[in-house]
Structure formats: C-alpha cells, structure tokens
N, CA, C and O atoms as a GROMACS GRO file, in nm:
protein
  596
    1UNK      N    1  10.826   8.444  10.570
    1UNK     CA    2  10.863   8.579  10.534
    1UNK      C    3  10.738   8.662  10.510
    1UNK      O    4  10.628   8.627  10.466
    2UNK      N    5  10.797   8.819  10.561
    2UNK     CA    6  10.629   8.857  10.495
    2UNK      C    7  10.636   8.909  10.401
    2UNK      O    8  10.742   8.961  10.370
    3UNK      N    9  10.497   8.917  10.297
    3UNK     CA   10  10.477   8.966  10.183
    3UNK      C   11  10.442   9.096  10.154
    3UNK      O   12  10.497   9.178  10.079
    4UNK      N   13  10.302   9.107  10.253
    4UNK     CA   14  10.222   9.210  10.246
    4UNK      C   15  10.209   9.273  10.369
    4UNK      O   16  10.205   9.196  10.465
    5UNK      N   17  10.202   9.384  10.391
    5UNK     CA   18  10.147   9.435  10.554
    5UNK      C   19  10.053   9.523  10.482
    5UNK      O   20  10.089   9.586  10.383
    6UNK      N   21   9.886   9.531  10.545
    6UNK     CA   22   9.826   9.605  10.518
    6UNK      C   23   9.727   9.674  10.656
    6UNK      O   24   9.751   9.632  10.769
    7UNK      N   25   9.628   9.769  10.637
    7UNK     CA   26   9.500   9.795  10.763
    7UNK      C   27   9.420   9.794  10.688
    7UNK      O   28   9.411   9.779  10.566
    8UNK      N   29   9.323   9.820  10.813
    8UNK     CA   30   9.202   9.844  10.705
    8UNK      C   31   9.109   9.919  10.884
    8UNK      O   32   9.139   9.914  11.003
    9UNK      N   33   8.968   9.992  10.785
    9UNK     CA   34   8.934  10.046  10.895
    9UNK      C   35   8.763   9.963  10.905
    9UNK      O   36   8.672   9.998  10.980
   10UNK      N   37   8.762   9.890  10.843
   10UNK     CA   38   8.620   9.780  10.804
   10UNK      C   39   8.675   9.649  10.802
   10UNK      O   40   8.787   9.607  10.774
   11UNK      N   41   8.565   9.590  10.837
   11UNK     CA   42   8.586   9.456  10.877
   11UNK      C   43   8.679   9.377  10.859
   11UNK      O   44   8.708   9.403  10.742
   12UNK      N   45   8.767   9.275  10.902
   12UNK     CA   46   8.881   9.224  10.837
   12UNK      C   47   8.778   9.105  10.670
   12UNK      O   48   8.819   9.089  10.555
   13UNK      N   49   8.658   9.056  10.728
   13UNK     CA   50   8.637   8.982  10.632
   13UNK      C   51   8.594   9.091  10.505
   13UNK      O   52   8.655   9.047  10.408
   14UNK      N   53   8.522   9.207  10.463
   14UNK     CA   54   8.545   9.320  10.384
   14UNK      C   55   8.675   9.282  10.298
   14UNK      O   56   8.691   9.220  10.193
   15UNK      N   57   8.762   9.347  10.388
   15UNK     CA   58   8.896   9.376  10.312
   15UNK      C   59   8.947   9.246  10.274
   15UNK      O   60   9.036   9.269  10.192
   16UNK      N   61   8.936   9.106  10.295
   16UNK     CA   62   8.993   9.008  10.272
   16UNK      C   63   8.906   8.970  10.145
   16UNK      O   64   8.956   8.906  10.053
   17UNK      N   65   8.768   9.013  10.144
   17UNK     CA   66   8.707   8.917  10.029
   17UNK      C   67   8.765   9.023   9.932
   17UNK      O   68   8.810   8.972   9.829
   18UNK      N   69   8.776   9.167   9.940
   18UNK     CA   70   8.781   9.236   9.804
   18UNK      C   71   8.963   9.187   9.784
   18UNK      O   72   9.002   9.145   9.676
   19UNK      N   73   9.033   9.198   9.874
   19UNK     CA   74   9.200   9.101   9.796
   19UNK      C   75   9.166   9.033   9.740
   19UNK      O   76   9.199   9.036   9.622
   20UNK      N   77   9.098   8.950   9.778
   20UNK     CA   78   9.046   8.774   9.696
   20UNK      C   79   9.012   8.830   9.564
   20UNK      O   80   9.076   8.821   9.459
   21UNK      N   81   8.921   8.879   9.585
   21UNK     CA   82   8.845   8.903   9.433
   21UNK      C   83   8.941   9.017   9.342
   21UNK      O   84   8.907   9.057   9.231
   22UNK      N   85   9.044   9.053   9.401
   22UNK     CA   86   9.133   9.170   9.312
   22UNK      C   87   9.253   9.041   9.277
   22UNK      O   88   9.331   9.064   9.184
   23UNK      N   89   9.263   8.914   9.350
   23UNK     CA   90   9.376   8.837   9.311
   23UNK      C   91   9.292   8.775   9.187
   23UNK      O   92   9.317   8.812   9.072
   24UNK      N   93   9.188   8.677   9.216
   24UNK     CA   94   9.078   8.652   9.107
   24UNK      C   95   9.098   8.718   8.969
   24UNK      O   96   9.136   8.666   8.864
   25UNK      N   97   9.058   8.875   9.001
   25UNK     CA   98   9.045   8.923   8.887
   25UNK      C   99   9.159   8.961   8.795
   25UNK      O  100   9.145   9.028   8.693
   26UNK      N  101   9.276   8.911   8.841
   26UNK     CA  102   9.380   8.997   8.747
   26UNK      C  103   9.464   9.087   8.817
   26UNK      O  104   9.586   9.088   8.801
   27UNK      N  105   9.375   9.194   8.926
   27UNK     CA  106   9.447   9.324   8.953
   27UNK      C  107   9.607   9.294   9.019
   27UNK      O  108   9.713   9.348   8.986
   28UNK      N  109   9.585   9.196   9.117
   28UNK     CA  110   9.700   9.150   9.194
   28UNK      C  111   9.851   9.084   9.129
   28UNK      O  112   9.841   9.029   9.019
   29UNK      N  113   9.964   9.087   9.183
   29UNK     CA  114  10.017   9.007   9.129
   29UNK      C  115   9.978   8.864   9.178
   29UNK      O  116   9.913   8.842   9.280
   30UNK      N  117  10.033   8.755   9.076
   30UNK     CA  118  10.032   8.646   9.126
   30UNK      C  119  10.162   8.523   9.160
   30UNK      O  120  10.154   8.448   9.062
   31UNK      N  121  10.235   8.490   9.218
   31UNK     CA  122  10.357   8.402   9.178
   31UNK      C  123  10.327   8.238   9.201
   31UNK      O  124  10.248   8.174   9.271
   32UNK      N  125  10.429   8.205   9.108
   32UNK     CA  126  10.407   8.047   9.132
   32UNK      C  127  10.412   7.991   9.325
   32UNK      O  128  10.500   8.024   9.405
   33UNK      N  129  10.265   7.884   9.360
   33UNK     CA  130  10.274   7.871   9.455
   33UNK      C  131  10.367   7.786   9.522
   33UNK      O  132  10.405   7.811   9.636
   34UNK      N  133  10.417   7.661   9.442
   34UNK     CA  134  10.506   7.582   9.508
   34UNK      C  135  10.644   7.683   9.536
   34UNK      O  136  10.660   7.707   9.656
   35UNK      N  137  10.748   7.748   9.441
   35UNK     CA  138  10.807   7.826   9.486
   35UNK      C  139  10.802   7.928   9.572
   35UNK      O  140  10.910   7.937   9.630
   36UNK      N  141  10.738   7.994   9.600
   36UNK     CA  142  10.653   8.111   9.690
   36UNK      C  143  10.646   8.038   9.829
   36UNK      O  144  10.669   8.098   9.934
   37UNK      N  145  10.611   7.898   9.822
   37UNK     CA  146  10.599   7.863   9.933
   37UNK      C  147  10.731   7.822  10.038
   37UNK      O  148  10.747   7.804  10.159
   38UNK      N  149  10.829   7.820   9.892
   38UNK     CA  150  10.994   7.801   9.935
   38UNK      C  151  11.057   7.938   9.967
   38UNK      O  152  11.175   7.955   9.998
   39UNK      N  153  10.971   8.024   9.956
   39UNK     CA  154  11.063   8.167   9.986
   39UNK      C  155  11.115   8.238   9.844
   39UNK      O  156  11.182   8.340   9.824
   40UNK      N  157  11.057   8.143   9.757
   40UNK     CA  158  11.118   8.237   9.599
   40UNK      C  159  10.987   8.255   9.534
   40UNK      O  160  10.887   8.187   9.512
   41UNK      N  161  11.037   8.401   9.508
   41UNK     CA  162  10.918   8.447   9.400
   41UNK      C  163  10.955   8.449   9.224
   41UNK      O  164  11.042   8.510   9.162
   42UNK      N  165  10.876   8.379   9.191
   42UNK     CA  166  10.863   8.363   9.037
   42UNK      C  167  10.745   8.424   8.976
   42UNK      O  168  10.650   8.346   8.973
   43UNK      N  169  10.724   8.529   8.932
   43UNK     CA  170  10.574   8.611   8.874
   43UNK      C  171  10.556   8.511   8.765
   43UNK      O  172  10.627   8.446   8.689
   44UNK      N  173  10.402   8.531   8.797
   44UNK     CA  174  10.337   8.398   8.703
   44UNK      C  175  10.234   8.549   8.643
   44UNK      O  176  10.204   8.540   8.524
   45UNK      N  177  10.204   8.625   8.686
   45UNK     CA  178  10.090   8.739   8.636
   45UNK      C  179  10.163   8.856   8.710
   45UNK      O  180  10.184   8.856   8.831
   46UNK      N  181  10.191   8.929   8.646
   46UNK     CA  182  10.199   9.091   8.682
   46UNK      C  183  10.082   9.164   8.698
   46UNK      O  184  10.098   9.285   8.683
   47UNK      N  185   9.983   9.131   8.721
   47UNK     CA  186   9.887   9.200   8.775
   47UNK      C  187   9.851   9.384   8.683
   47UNK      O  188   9.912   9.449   8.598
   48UNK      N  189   9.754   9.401   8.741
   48UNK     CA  190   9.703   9.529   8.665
   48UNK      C  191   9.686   9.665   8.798
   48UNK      O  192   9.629   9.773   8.783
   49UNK      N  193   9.719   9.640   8.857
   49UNK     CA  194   9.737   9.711   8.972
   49UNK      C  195   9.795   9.847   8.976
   49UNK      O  196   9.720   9.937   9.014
   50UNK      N  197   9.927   9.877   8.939
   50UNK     CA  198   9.978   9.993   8.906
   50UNK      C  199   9.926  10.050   8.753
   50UNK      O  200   9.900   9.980   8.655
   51UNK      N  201   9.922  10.161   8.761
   51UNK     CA  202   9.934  10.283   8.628
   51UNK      C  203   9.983  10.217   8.530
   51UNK      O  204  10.080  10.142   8.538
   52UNK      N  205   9.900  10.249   8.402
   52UNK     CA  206   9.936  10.214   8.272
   52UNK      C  207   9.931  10.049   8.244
   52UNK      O  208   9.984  10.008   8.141
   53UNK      N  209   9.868   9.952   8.337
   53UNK     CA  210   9.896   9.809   8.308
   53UNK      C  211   9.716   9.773   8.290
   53UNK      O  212   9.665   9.662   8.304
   54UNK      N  213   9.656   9.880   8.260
   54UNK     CA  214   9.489   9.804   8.280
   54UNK      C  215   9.470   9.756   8.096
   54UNK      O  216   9.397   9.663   8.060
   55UNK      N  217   9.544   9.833   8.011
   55UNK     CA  218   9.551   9.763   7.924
   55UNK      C  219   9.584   9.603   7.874
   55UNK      O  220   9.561   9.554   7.764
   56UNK      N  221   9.639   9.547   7.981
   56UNK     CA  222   9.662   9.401   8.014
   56UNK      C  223   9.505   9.321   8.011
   56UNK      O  224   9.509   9.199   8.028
   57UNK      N  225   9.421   9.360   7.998
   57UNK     CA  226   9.282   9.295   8.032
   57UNK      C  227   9.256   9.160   7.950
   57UNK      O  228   9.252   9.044   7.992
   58UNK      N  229   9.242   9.208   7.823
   58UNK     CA  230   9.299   9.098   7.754
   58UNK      C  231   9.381   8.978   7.739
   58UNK      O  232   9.350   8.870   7.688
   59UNK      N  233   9.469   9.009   7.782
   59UNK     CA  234   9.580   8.936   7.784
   59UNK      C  235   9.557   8.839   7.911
   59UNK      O  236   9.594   8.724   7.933
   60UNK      N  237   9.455   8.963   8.014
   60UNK     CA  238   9.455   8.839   8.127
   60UNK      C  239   9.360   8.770   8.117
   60UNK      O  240   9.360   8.677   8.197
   61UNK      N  241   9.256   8.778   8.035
   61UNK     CA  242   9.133   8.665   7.981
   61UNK      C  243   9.170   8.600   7.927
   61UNK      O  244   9.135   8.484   7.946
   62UNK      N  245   9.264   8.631   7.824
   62UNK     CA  246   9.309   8.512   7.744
   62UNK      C  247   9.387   8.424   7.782
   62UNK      O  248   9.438   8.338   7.710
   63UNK      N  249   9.408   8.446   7.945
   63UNK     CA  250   9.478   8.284   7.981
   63UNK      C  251   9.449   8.252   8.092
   63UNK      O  252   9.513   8.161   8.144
   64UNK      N  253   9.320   8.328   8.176
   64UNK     CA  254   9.234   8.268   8.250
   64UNK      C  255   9.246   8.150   8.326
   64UNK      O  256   9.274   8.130   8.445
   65UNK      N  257   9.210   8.046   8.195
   65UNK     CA  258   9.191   7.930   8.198
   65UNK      C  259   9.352   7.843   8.286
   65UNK      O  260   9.355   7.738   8.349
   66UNK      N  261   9.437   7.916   8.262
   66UNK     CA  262   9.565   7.839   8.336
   66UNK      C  263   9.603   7.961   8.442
   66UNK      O  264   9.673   7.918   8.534
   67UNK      N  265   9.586   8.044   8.447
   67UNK     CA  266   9.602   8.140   8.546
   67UNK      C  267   9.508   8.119   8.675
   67UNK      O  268   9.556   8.121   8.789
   68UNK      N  269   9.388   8.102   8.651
   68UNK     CA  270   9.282   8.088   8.767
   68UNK      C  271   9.361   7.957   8.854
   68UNK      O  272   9.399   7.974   8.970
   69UNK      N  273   9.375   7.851   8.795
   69UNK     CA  274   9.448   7.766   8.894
   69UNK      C  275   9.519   7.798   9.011
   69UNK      O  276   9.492   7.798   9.131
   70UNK      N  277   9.666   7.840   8.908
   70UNK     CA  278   9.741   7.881   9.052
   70UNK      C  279   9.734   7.996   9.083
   70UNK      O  280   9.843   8.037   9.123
   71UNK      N  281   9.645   8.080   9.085
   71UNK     CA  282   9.580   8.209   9.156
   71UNK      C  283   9.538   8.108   9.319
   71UNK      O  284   9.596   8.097   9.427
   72UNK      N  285   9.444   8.065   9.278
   72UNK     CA  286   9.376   7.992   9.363
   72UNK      C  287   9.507   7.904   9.461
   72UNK      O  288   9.532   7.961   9.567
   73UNK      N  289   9.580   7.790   9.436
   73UNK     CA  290   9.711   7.792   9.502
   73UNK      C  291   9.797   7.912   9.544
   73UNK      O  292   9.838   7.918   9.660
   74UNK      N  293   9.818   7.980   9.478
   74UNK     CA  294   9.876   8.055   9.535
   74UNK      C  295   9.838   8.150   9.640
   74UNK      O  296   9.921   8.180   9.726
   75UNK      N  297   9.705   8.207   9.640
   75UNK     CA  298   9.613   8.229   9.784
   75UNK      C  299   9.596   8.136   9.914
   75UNK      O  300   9.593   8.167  10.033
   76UNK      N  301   9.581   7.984   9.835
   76UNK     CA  302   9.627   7.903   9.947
   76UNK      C  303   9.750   7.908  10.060
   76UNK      O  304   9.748   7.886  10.181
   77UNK      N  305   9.865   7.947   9.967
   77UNK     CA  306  10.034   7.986  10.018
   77UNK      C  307  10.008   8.106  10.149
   77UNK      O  308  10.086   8.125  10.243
   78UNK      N  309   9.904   8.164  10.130
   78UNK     CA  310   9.927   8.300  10.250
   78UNK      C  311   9.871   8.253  10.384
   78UNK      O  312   9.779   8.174  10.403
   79UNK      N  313   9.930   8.302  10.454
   79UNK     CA  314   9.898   8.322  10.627
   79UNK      C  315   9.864   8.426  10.656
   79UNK      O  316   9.959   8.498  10.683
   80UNK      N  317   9.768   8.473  10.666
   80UNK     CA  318   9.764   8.606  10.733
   80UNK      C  319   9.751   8.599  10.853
   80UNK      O  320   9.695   8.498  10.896
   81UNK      N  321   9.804   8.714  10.958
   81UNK     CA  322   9.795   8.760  11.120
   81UNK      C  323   9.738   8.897  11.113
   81UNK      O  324   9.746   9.000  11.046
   82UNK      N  325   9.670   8.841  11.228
   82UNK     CA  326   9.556   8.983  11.241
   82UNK      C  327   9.636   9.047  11.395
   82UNK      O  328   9.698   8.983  11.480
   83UNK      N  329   9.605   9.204  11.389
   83UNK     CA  330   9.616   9.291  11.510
   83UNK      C  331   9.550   9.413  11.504
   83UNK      O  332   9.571   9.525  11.458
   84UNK      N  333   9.431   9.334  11.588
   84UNK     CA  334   9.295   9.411  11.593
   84UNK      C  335   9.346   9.518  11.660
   84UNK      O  336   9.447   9.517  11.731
   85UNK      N  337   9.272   9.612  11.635
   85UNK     CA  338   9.273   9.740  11.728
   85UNK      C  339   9.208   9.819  11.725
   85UNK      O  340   9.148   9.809  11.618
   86UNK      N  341   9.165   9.924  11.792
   86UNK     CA  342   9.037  10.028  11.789
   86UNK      C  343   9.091  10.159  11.813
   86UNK      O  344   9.064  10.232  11.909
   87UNK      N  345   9.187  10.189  11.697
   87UNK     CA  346   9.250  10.307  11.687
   87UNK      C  347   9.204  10.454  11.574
   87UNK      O  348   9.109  10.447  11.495
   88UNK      N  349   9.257  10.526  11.582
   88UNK     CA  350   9.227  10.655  11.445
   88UNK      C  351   9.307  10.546  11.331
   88UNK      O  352   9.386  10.452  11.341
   89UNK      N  353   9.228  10.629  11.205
   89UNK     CA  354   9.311  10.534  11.063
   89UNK      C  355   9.429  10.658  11.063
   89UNK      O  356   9.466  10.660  10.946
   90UNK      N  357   9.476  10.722  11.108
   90UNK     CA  358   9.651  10.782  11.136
   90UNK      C  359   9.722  10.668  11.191
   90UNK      O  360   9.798  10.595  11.126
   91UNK      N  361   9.690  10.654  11.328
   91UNK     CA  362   9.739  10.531  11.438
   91UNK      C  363   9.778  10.406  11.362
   91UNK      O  364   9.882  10.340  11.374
   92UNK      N  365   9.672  10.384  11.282
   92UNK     CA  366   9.659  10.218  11.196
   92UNK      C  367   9.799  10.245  11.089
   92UNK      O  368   9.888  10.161  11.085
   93UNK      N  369   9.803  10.368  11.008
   93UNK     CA  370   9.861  10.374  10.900
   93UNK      C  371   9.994  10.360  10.952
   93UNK      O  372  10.067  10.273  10.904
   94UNK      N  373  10.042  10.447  11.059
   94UNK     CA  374  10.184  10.432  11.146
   94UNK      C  375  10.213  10.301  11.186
   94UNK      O  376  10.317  10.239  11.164
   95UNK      N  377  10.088  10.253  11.261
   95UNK     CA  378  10.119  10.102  11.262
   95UNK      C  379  10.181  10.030  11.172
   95UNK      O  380  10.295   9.986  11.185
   96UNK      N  381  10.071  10.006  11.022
   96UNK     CA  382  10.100   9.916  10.900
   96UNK      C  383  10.243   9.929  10.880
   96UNK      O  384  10.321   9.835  10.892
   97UNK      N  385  10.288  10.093  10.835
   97UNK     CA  386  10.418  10.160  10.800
   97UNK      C  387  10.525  10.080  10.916
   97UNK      O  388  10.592   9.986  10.873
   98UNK      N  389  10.534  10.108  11.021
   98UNK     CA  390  10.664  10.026  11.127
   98UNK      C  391  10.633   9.847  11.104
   98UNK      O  392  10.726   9.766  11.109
   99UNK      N  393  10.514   9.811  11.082
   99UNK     CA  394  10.561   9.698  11.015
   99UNK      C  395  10.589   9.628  10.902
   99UNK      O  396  10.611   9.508  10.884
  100UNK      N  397  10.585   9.727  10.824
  100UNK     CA  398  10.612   9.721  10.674
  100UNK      C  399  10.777   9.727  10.702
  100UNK      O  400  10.858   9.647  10.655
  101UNK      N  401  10.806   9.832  10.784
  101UNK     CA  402  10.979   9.900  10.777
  101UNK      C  403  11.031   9.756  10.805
  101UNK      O  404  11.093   9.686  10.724
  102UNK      N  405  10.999   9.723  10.924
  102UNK     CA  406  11.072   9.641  10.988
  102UNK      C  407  11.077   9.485  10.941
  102UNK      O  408  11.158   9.399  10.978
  103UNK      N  409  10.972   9.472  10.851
  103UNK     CA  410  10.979   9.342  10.775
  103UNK      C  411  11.081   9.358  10.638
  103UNK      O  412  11.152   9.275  10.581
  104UNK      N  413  11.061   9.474  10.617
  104UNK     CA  414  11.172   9.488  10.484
  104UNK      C  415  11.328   9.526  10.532
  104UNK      O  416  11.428   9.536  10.461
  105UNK      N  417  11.313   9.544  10.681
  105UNK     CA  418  11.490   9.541  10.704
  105UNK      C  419  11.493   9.423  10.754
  105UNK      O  420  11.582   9.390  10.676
  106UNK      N  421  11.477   9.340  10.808
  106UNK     CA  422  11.521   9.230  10.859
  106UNK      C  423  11.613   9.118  10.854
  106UNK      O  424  11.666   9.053  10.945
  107UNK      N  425  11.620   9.111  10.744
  107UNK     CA  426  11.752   9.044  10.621
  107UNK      C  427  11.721   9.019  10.476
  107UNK      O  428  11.618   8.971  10.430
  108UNK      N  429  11.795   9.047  10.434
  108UNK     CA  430  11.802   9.010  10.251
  108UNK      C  431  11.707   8.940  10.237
  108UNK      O  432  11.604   8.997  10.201
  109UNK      N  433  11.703   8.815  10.254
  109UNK     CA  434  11.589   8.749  10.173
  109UNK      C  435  11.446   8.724  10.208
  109UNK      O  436  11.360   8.644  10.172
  110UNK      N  437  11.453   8.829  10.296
  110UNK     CA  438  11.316   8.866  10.369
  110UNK      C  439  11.332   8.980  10.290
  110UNK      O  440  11.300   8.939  10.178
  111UNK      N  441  11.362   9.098  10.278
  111UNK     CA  442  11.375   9.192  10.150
  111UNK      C  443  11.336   9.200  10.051
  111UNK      O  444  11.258   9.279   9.998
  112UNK      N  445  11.392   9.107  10.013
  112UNK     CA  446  11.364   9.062   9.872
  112UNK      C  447  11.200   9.038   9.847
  112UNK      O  448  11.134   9.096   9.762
  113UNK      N  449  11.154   8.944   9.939
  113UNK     CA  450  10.997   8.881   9.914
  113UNK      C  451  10.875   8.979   9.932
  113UNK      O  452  10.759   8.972   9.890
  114UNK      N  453  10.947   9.083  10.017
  114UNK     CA  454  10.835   9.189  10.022
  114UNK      C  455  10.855   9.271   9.875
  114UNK      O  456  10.963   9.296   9.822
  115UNK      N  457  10.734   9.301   9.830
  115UNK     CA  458  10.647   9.315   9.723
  115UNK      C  459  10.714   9.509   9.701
  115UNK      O  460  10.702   9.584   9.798
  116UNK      N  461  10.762   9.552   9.599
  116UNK     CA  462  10.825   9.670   9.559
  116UNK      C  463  10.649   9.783   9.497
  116UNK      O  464  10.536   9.741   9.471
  117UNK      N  465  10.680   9.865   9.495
  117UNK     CA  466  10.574   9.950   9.492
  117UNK      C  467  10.420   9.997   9.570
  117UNK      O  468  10.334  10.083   9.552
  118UNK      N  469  10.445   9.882   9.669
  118UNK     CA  470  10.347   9.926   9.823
  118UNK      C  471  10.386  10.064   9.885
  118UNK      O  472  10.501  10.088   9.922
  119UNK      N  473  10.300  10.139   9.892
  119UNK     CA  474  10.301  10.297   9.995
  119UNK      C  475  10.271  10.282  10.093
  119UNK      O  476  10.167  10.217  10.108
  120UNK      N  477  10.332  10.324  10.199
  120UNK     CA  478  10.274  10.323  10.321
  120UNK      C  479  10.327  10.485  10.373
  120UNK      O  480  10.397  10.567  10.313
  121UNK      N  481  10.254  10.494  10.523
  121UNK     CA  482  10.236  10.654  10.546
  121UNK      C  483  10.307  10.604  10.671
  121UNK      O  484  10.251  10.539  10.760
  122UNK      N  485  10.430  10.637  10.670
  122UNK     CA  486  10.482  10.607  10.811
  122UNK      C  487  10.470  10.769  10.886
  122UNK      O  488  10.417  10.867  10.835
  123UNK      N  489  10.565  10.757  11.082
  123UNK     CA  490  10.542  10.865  11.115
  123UNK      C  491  10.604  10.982  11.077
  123UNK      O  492  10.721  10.991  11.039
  124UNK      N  493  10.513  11.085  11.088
  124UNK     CA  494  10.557  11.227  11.047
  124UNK      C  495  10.676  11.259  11.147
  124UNK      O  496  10.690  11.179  11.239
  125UNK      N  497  10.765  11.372  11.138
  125UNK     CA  498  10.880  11.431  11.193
  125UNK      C  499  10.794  11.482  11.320
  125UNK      O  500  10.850  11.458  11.426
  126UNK      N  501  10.678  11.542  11.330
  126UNK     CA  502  10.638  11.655  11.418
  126UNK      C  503  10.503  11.522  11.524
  126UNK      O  504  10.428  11.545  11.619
  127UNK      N  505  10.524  11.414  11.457
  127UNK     CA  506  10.371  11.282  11.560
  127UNK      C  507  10.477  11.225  11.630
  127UNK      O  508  10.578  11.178  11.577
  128UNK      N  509  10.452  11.230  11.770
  128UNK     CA  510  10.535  11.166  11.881
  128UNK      C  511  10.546  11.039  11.859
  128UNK      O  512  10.432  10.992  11.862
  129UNK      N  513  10.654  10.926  11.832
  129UNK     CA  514  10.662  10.786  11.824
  129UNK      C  515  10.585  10.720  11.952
  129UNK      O  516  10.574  10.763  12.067
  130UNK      N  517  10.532  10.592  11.888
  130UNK     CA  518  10.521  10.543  12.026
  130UNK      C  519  10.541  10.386  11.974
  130UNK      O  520  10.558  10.356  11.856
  131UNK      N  521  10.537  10.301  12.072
  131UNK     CA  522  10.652  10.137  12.081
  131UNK      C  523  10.524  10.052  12.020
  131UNK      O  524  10.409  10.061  12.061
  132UNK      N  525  10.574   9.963  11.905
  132UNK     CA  526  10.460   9.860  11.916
  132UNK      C  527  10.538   9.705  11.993
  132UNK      O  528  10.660   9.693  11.980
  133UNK      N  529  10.487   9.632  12.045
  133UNK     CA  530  10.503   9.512  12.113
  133UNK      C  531  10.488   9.405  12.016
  133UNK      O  532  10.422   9.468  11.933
  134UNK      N  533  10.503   9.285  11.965
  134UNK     CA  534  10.477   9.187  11.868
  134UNK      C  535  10.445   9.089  12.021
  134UNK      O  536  10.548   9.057  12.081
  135UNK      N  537  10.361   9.058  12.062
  135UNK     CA  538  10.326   8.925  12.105
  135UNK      C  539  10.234   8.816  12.061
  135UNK      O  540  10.170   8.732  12.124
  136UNK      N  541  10.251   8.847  11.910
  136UNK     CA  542  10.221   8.711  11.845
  136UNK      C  543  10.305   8.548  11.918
  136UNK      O  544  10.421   8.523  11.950
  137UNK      N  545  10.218   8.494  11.919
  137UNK     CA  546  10.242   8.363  11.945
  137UNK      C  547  10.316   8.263  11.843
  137UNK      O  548  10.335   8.146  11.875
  138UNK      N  549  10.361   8.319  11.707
  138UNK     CA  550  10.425   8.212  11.644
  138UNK      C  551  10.582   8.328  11.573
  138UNK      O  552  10.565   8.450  11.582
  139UNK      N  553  10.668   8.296  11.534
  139UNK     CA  554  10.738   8.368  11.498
  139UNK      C  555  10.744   8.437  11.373
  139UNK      O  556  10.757   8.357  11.280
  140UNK      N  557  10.740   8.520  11.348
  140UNK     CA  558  10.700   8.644  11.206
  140UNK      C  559  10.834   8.702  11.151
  140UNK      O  560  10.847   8.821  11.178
  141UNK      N  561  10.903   8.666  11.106
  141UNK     CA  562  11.039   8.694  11.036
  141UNK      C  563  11.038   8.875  11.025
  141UNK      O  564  10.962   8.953  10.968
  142UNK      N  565  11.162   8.894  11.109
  142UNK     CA  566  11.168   9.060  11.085
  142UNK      C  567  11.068   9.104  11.197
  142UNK      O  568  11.069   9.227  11.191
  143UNK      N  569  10.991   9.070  11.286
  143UNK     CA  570  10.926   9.081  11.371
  143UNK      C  571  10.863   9.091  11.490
  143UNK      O  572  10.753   9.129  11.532
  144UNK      N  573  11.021   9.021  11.556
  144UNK     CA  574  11.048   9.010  11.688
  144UNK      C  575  11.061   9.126  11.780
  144UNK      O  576  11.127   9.226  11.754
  145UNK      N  577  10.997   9.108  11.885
  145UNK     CA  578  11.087   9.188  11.958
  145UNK      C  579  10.940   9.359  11.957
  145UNK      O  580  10.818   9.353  11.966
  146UNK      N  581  11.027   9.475  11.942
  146UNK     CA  582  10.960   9.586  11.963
  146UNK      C  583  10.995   9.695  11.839
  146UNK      O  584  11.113   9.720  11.814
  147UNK      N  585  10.913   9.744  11.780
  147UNK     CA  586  10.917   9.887  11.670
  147UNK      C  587  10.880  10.000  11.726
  147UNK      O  588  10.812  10.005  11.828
  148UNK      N  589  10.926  10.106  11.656
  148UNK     CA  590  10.826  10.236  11.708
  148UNK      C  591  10.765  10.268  11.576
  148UNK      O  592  10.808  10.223  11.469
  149UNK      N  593  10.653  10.355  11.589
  149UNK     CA  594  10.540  10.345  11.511
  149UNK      C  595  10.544  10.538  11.504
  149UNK      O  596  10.458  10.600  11.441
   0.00000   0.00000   0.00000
C-alpha cells in the first residue's frame, strides 16, 4: 500500500537523507514496524511536523532511547519507487498530486494507510490534463493502469 507520494526538484539522495534525518529527529510520524508491515498502522510517535506540536521536543528526548529503535525498523518497512523526470516543479507537483489521488481512491484499506494532512497541488481548472502511464515493473496498489495529471 502506499504511504507517502512525494517530488522533489534535487537529487533523489538530498531529499531521502533529509526524510531520514526528519524521521530520526522526531519531526516525522513514526508507526510500529511489524504492524505497518501488515498493512496496519499503530502510531508509536506523532511526530512534530504539523503546527503547534514542536512543543513535543521534550517529550521526544525523553524517550529517545526506545523510540530510536523502531524509527530505525520502521524506515526499514519502506519501499520507495522512483519516476525520474526532467520536468517544470508545476509538471512534478501535478504529477505527485494524480498519484497521491489515485492511491487514496483505490480501496479502503489502501485509504486508510495513506497518511491524513499531506498537501498536494493537483491540476488547476484552466492547465490542460495530460495521461500519466504506470509502467512500473512490480505492482503498486491503487496504481495500475493510467491517471491524468
């Protein structure tokens, strides 16, 4: 199932070490990895990520010590798929957005696992759609097949 859909307009390794180090630090959420890996999410850290939660700092030092573990498992749990491209960051954002849509309609409990309070910039009323293709080689839940962007 997917979790996250994101772009980026810098390197994929860039944007992957600063997730790492925002899961590391607290900012991210975190869920238990053996469940997570079954398709259920159990929050083990609510993360500091949204408004009004940086006051949590504390709270997330002070348990560090059992949190860093399954941070670390639980980063293990992800797959990421890459789809390079050499587009405008508009193009990318429409992109991310039709696969954000289309992973969160796909069925309920694919629904469910995608992550509530992600923004994405899908297309405007007045930007001509155009088709994305999925020819990934392994199957991506909610993903098959063709979107428009």
């Amino acid at each position: 199932m997917t979790y996250y859909v994101g772009e980026t307009g810098r390197s994929f390794r860039q944007r992957f070490e600063e997730h790492t180090k925002e899961y590391l630090s607290g900012v991210y959420r975190v869920y238990d990895p053996v469940l997570f890996a079954q398709g259920i999410k159990e929050l083990v850290w609510g993360g500091m990520w949204q408004r009004g939660r940086t006051h949590l700092w504390p709270d997330f030092l002070e348990e560090y010590v059992e949190i860093a573990p399954i941070t670390y498992r639980f980063l293990t749990c992800l797959r990421v798929f890459l789809a390079p491209c050499r587009v405008e960051e508009r193009v990318r954002e429409r992109i991310e957005a039709a696969i954000a849509e289309a992973a969160r309609n796909c069925d309920e409990s694919a629904r469910t696992f995608f992550d509530e309070g992600v923004q994405y910039r899908p297309r405007r009323e007045e930007e001509e759609p155009f088709e994305l293709i999925n020819q990934a080689d392994r199957v991506i839940l909610g993903l098959e097949g063709s979107m428009q962007a």
